[in-house]
FIFI-664364 format. One line per 8 residues: number of its first residue (from 0); for each residue x, y, z of N, C-alpha, C. Coordinates in steps of 0.1 Angstrom, whole numbers. Layout:
# residues N
NUM) X:Y:Z:X:Y:Z:X:Y:Z  ...;
//
This chain:
# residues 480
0) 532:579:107:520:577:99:518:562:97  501:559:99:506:541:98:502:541:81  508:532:77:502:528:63:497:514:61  482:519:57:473:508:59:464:510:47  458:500:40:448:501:33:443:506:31  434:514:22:424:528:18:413:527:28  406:518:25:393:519:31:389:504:36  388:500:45:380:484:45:368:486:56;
8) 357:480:57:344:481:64:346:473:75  348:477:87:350:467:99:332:461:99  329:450:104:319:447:108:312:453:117  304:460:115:289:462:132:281:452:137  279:451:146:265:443:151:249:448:141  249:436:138:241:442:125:227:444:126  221:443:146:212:450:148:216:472:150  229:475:147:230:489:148:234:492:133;
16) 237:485:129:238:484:112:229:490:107  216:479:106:200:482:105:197:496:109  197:495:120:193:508:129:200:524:122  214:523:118:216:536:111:213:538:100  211:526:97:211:523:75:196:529:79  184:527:90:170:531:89:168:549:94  178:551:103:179:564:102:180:574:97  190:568:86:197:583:79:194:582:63;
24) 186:570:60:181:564:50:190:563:36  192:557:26:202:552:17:213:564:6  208:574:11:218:583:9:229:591:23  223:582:36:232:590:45:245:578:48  248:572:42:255:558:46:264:552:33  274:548:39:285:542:29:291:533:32  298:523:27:313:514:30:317:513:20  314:515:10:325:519:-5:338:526:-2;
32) 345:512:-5:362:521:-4:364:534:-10  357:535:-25:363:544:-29:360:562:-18  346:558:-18:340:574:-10:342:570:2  351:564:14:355:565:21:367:570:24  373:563:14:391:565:14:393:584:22  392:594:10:394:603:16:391:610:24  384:603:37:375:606:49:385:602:60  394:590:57:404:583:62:418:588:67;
40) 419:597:59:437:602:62:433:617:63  441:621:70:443:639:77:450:642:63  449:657:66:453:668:56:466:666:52  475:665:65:487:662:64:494:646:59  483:638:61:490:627:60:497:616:66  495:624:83:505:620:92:496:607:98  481:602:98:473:596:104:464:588:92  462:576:95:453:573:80:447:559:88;
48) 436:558:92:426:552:97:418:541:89  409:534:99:397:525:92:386:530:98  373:529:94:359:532:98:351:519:97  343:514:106:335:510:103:323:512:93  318:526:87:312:528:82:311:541:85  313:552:73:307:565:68:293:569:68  291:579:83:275:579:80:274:598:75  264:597:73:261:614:65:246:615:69;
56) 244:622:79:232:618:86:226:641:81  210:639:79:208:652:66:205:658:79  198:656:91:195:670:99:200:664:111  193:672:125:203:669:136:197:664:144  182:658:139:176:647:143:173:634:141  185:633:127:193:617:121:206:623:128  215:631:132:222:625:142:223:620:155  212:626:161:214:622:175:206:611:172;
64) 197:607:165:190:590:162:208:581:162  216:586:155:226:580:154:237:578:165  238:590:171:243:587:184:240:578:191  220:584:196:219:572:206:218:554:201  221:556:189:222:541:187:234:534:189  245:544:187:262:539:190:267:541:207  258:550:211:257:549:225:255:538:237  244:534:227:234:518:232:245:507:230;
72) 250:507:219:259:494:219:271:500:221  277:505:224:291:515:230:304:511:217  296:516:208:306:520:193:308:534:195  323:534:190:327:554:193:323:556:179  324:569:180:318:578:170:330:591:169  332:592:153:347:604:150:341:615:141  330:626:145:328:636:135:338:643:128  332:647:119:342:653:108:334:661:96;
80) 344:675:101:337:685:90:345:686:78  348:696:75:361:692:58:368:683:61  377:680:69:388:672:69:398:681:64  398:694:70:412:703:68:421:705:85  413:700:92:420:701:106:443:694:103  447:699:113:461:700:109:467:694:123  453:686:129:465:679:145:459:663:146  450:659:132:446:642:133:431:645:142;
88) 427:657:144:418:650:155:402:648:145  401:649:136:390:640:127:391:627:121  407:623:123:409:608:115:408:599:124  397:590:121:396:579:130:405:567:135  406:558:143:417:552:146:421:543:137  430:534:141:437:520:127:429:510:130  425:508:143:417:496:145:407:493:136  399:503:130:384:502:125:372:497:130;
96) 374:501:146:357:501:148:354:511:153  353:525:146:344:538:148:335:536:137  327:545:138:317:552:127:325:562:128  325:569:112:330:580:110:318:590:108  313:605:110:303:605:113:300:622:105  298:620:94:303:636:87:288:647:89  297:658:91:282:666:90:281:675:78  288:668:65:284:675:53:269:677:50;
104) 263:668:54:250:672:45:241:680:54  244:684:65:239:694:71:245:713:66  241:713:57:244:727:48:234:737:49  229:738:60:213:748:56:220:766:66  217:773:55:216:787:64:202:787:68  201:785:83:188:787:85:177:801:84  193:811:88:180:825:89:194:833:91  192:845:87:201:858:89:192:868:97;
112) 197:875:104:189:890:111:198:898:108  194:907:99:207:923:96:203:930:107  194:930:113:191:940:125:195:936:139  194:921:142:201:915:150:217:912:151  224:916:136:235:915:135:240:899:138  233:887:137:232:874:137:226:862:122  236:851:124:232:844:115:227:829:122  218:819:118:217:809:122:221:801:115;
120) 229:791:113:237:780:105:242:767:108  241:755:99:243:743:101:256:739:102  264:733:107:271:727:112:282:724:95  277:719:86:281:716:73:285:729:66  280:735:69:282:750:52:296:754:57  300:755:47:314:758:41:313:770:49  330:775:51:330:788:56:330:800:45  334:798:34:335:809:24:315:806:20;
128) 310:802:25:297:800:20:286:807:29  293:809:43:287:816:54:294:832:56  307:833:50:307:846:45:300:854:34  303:846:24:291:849:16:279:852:14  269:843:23:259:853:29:257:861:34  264:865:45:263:878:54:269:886:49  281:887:39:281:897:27:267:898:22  259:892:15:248:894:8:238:904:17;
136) 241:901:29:231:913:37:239:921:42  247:929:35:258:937:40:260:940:54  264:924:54:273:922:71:284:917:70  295:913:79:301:910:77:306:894:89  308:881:86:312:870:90:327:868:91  337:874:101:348:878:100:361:866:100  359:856:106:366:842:104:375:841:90  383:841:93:384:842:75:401:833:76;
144) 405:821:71:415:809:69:419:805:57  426:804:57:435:794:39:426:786:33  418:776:43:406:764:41:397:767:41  395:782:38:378:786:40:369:781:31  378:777:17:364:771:5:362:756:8  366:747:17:364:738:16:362:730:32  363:742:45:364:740:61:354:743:62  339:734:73:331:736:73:333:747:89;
152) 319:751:92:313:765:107:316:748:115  315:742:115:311:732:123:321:724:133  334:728:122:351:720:129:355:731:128  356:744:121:358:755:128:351:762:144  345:758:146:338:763:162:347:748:168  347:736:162:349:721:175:364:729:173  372:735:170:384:738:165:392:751:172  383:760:175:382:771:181:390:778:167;
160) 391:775:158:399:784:144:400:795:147  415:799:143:417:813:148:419:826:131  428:824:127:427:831:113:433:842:111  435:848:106:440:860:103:429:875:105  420:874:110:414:888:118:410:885:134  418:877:137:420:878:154:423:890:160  427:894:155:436:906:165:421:916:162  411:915:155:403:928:154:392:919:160;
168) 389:909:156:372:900:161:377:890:172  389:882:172:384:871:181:386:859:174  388:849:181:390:832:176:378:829:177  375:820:170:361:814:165:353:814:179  351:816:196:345:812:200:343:819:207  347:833:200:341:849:205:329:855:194  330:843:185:320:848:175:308:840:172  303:833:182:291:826:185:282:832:201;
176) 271:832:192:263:834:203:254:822:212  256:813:202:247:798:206:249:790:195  248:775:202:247:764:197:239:752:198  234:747:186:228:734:186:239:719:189  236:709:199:248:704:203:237:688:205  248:676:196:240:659:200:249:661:211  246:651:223:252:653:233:257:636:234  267:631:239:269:615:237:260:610:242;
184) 248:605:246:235:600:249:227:599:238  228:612:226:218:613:219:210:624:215  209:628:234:198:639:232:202:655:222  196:657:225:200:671:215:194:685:226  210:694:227:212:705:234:206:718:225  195:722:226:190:734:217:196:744:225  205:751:222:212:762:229:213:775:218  205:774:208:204:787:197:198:797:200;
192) 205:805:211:201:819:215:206:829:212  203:838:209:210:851:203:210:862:210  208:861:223:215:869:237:230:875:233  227:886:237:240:892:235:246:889:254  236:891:260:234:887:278:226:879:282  235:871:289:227:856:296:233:854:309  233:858:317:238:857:326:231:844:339  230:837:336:226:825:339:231:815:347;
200) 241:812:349:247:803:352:262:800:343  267:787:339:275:782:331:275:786:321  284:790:310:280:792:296:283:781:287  279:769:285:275:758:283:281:756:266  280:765:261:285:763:247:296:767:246  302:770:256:319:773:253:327:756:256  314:748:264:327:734:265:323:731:254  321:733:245:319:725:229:324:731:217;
208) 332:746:222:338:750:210:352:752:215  360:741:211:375:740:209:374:724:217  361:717:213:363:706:225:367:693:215  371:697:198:372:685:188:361:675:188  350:680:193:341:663:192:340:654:203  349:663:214:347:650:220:338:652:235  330:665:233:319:659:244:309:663:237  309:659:223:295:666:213:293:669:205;
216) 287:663:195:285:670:182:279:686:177  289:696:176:278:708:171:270:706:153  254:707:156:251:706:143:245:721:138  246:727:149:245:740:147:248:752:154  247:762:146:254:777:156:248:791:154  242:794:166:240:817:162:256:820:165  260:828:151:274:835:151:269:848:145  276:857:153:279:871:155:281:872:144;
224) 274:886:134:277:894:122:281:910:126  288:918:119:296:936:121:293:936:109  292:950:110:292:961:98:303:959:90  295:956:75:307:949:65:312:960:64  329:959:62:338:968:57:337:974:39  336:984:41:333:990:25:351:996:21  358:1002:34:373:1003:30:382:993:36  392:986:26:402:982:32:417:985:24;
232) 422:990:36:439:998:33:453:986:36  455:983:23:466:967:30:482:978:22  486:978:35:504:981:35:515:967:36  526:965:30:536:957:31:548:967:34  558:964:48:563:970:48:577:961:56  587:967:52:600:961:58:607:968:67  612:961:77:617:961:92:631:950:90  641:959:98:648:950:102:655:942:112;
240) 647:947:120:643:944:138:633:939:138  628:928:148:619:921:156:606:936:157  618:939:170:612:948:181:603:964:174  610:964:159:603:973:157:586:973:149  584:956:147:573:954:147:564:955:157  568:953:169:558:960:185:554:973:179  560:982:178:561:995:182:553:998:168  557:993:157:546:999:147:532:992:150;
248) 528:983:153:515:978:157:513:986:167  516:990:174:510:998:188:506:1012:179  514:1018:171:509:1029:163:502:1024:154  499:1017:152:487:1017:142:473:1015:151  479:1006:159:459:1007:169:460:1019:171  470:1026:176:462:1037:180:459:1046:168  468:1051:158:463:1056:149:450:1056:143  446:1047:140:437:1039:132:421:1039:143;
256) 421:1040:155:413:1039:162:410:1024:167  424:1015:163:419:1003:163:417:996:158  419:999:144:406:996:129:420:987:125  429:982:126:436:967:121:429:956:126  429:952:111:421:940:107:435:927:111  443:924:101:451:923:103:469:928:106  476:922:108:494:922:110:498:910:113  506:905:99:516:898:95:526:894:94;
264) 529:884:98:548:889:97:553:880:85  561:883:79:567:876:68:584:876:68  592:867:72:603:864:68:613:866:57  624:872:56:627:871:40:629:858:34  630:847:41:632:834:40:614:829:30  608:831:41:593:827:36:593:832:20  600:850:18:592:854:10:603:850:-1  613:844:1:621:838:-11:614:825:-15;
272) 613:822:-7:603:808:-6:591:807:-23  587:814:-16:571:818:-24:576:822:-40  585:832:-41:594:837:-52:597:823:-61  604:818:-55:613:806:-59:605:795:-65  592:791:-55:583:781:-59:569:784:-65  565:797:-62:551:801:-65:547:810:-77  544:806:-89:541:811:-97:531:824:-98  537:833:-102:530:847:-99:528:853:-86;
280) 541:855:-82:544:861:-67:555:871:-71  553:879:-67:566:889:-64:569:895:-57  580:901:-58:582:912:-45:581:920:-44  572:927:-36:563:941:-38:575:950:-36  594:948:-31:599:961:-23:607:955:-34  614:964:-38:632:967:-44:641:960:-39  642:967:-23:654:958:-16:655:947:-10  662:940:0:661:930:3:658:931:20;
288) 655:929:28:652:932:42:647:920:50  653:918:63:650:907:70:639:906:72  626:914:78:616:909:78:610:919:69  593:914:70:583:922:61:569:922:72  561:931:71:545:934:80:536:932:67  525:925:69:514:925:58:504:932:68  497:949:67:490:954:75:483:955:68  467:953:73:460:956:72:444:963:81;
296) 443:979:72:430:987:85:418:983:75  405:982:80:391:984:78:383:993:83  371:994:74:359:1007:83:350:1002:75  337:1005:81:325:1002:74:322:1013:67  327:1025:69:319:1037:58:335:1038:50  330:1042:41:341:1050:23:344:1061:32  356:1068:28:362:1080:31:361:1084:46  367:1072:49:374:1069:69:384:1077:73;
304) 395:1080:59:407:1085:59:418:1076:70  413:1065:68:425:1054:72:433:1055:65  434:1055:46:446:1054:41:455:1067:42  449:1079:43:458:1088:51:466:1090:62  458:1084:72:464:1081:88:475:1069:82  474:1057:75:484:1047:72:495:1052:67  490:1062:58:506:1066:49:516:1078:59  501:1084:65:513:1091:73:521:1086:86;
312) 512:1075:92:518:1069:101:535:1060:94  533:1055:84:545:1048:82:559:1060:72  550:1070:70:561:1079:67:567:1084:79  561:1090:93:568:1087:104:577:1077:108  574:1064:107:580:1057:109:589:1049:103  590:1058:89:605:1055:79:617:1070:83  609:1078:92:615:1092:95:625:1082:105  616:1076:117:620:1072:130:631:1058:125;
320) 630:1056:116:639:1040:116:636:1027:116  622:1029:123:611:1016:121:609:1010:111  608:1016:102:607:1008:84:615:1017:75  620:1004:71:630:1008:61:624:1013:45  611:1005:42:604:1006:28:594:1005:34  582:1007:25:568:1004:22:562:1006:15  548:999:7:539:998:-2:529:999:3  520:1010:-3:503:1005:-2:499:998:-14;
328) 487:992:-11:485:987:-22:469:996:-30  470:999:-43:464:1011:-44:446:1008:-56  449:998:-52:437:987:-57:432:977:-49  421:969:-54:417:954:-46:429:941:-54  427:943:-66:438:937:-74:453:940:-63  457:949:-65:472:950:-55:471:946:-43  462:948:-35:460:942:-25:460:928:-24  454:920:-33:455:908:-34:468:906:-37;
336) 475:911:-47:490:901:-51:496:906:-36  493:914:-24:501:911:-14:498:904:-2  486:897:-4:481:887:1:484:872:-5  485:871:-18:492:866:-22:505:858:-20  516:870:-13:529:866:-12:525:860:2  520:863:11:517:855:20:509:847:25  501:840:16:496:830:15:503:817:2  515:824:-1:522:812:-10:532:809:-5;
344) 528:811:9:546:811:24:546:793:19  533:789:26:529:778:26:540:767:18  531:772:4:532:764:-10:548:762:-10  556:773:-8:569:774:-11:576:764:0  571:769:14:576:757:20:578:745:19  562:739:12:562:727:11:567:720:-3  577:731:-11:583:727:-23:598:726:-16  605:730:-10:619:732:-4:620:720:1;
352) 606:710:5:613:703:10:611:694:26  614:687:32:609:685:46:607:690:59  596:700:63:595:703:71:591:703:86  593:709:98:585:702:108:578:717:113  567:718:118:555:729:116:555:728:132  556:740:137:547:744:149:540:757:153  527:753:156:517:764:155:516:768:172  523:776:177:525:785:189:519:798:193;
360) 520:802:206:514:819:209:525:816:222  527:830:219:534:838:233:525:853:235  523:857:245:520:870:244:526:880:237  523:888:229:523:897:221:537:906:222  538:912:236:552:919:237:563:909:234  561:896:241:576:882:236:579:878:225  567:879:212:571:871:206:585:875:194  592:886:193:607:888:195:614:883:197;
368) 611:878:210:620:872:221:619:857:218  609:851:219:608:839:213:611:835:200  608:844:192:621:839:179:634:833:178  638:849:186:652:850:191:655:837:196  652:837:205:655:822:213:653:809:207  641:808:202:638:795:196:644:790:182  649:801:173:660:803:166:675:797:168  678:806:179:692:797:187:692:786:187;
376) 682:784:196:683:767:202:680:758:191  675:760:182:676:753:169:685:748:164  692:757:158:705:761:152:715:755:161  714:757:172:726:748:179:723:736:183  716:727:180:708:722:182:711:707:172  701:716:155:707:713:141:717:717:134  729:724:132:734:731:122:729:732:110  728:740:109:720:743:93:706:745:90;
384) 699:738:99:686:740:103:678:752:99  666:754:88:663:770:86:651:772:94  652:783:105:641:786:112:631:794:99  619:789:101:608:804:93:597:807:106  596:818:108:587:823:120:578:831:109  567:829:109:557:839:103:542:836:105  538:843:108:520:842:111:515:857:113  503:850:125:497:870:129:505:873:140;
392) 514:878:139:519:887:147:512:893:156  504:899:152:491:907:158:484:905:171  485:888:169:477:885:183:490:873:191  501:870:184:509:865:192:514:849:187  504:849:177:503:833:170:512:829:159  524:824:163:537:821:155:536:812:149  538:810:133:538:800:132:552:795:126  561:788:133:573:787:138:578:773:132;
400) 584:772:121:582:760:111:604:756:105  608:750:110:615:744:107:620:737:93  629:738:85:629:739:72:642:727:71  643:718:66:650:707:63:665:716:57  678:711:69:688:723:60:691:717:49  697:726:40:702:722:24:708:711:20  700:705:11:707:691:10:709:678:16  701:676:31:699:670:37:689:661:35;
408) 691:648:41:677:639:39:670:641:44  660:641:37:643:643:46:639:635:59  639:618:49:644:611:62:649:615:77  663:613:77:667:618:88:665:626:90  663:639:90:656:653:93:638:650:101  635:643:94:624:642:107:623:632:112  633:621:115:636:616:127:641:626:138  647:639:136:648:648:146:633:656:151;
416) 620:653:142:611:663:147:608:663:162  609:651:167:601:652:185:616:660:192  625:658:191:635:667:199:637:679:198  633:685:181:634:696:174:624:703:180  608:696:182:594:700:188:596:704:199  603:692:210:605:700:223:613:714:226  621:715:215:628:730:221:617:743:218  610:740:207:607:750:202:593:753:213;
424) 589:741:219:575:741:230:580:742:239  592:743:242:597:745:258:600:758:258  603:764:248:609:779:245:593:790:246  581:781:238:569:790:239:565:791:258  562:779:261:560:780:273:564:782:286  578:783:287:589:795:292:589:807:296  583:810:281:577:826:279:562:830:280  559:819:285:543:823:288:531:818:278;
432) 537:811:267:528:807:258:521:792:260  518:792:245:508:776:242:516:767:232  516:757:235:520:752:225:510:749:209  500:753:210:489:751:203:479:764:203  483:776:192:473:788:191:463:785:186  460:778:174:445:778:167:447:761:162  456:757:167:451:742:155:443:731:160  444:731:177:438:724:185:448:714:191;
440) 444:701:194:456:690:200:453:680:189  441:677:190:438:666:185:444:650:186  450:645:180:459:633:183:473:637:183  480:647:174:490:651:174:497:655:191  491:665:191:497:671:205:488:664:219  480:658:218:472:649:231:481:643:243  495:638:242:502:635:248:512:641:253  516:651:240:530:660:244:518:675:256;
448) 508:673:255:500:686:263:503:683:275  507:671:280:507:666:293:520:670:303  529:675:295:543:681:300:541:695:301  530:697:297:531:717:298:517:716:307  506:715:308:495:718:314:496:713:327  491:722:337:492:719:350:485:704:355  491:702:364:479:687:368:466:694:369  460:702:379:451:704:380:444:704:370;
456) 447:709:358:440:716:346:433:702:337  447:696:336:442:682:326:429:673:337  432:678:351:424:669:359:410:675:353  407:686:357:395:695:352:389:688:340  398:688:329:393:683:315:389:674:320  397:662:321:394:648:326:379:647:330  377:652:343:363:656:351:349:659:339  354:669:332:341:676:320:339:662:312;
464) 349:655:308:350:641:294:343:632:305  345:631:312:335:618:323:326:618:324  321:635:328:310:638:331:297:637:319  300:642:309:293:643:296:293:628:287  303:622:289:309:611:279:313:597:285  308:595:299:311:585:306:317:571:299  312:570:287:314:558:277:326:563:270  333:574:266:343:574:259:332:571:246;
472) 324:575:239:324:569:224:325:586:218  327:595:219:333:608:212:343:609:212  352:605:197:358:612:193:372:607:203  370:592:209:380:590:217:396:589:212  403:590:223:416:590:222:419:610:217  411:615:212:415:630:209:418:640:219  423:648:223:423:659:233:427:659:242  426:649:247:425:639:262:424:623:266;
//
């Protein structure tokens, strides 16, 4: 992490100065340390930058004015929607000559179709703010993250965000049907079509969602709306095997018709965690058990009789050996305190103490196997070292987080993170995985991608960033 000053205003050529201060007019524009500062450092902390200047440009015709102005004099440009991203790729560099380039004040729902089953939306609106409307036309906006009150549609699509109803909808860039895109030039890519079939040529808005910014600003998007769910059935249930979490997710798609929303996995470790540090958590079971499943089915009509297929499917499978306990939860209140316990994995974590985080996918049937393994090699590795593996299970996405062993300095504990990092990335992609399921690269992983991706592949990228961005002023140094 560098540690540098809050905020200081690098100088512009003060004919492009003029030029954005005239575009975006005296509310799109800043160099006040104070309302810069927190535009400056990542979520984590790990990255903490200078800007030349904070622009807030209101539609997507003061951004691309603003592009092509940084274009013209070949100043880079670093968009940024919340500032909840988790790999640096919004925080600008140390040097301080970018514009920082926010698309908060682009917040407009432009238009909903319930009949179309589509929404049109700006690039700015909060994600709990875009669910919330397509609730309001009882539809349903299925993306759903920890950062939803405060992550804008906008770095969730440059982000490809994945979430916790993957395994039933898709990562963010199965749930767009079109996009409004500044293109590094300036111009502006009107791609807001609501084709369910286009069979055209290229599909042009997929290089721009998971691409961080760096061949484009999205200032807007048509995303896919479903039939809002009117039942949801959430079970917690304990396993003491890996393997017998496969086998109960295979019974539940099928039981269910498919209808899992989510599957969870929870640690006993995590879920002491939470206990230990998180005020108003508990433990939904009696006993104590190595792992835990947070399931959850949906349907859009009342009386689906999912919660009957659920109870009887896991009564089978306390018959069979598969689960040792389980809880439904027999309210929205109960359902919540078991959402709860795993969404306070986090908090507890980050009370224990120093940790090193990696966000992975193996295919579905491995990821058992990659525990297993990546566990070992840990452990023999570090002595004492506490593996926590827990995420969506569901779709393969581990989130596989190393825990500072007892007592130990923090310090030295992550001076082991880059050797600790490679076992655990050499173990995903062994087995066929990613080193990166939903968080992106951004600056964090931009270098270490280069040991796992084939030459050909990074060449490819390489080729698209040239092609679109010949100047490098998007979002440089990220991704690639």
């Amino acid at each position: 992490m560098s540690r540098l000053s809050p905020a200081r205003s690098v100088a512009l050529p003060s004919a492009l100065r003029a030029g954005i201060e005239s575009a975006v007019g005296p509310k799109g524009w800043t160099d006040a340390p104070d309302e810069m500062a927190p535009h400056l450092v990542d979520l984590r902390g790990l990255y903490r930058g200078r800007a030349a200047l904070l622009v807030r440009p209101g539609s997507a015709a003061e951004v691309a004015e603003v592009v092509r102005l940084c274009a013209a004099a070949r100043v880079p440009i670093v968009p940024q929607g919340g500032n909840t991203g988790l790999v640096g790729g919004a925080t600008p560099h140390e040097h301080g000559g970018e514009i920082l380039l926010s698309l908060a004040r682009l917040d407009r729902i432009r238009s909903i179709d319930a009949l179309d089953y589509t929404m049109t939306v700006e690039a700015g609106c909060i994600l709990r703010r875009v669910q919330e409307a397509a609730a309001a036309a009882d539809r349903l906006f299925p993306l759903s993250l920890g950062a939803e009150g405060s992550c804008q549609i906008g770095g969730n699509l440059s982000t490809n965000a994945g979430g916790i109803a993957v395994l039933r909808y898709g990562n963010a860039r199965e749930l767009v049907l079109g996009l409004e895109v500044v293109l590094p030039d300036g111009r502006i890519w009107d791609g807001l079509r609501s084709l369910r079939k286009d069979n055209t040529g290229y599909d042009l808005k997929q290089l721009f969602i998971g691409a961080e910014g760096t061949l484009g600003i999205i200032t807007a998007a048509v995303l896919k709306l479903f039939p809002r769910p009117h039942e949801r059935i959430t079970a917690f249930a304990a396993i003491d095997a890996l393997p017998a979490a496969l086998e109960l997710l295979s019974r539940c798609r099928t039981a269910s018709g498919d209808a899992v929303t989510s599957f969870e996995l929870i640690p006993r470790l995590g879920l002491d965690l939470a206990l230990r540090h998180v005020a108003g958590t508990t433990d939904p079971l009696a006993g104590r058990h190595a792992h835990y499943l947070l399931i959850e089915l949906s349907a859009s009509a009342p009386g689906s009789g999912l919660r009957e297929r659920l109870e009887g499917l896991l009564a089978q499978a306390m018959a069979d050996g598969l689960v040792r306990d389980a809880t439904l939860a027999d309210s929205e209140a109960a359902s919540r305190r078991l959402w709860r316990v795993r969404e306070a994995i986090v908090e507890g974590e980050r009370a224990e103490g120093a940790s090193v985080k990696h966000d992975v996918s193996v295919p579905v049937s491995r990821v058992p196997r990659f525990i297993e393994l990546a566990s070992r090699r840990v452990e023999d590795a570090l002595p004492g070292v506490r593996p926590m593996a827990f995420g969506h299970l569901g779709d393969g996405n581990v989130h596989f987080n190393l825990i500072q062993p007892a007592g130990a300095d923090p310090r030295a504990f992550l001076d082991r993170r880059e050797a600790l990092s490679r076992i655990v990335h050499d173990t995903a992609v062994e087995l066929g995985g990613s080193i990166s399921a939903e968080h992106g690269l951004g600056r964090l992983k931009r270098d270490e991608i280069r040991r796992y991706k084939p030459a050909v592949e990074l060449d490819m990228m390489r080729r698209i960033k040239a092609a679109l961005d010949p100047d490098d002023i998007m979002n440089p140094g990220k991704v690639v």
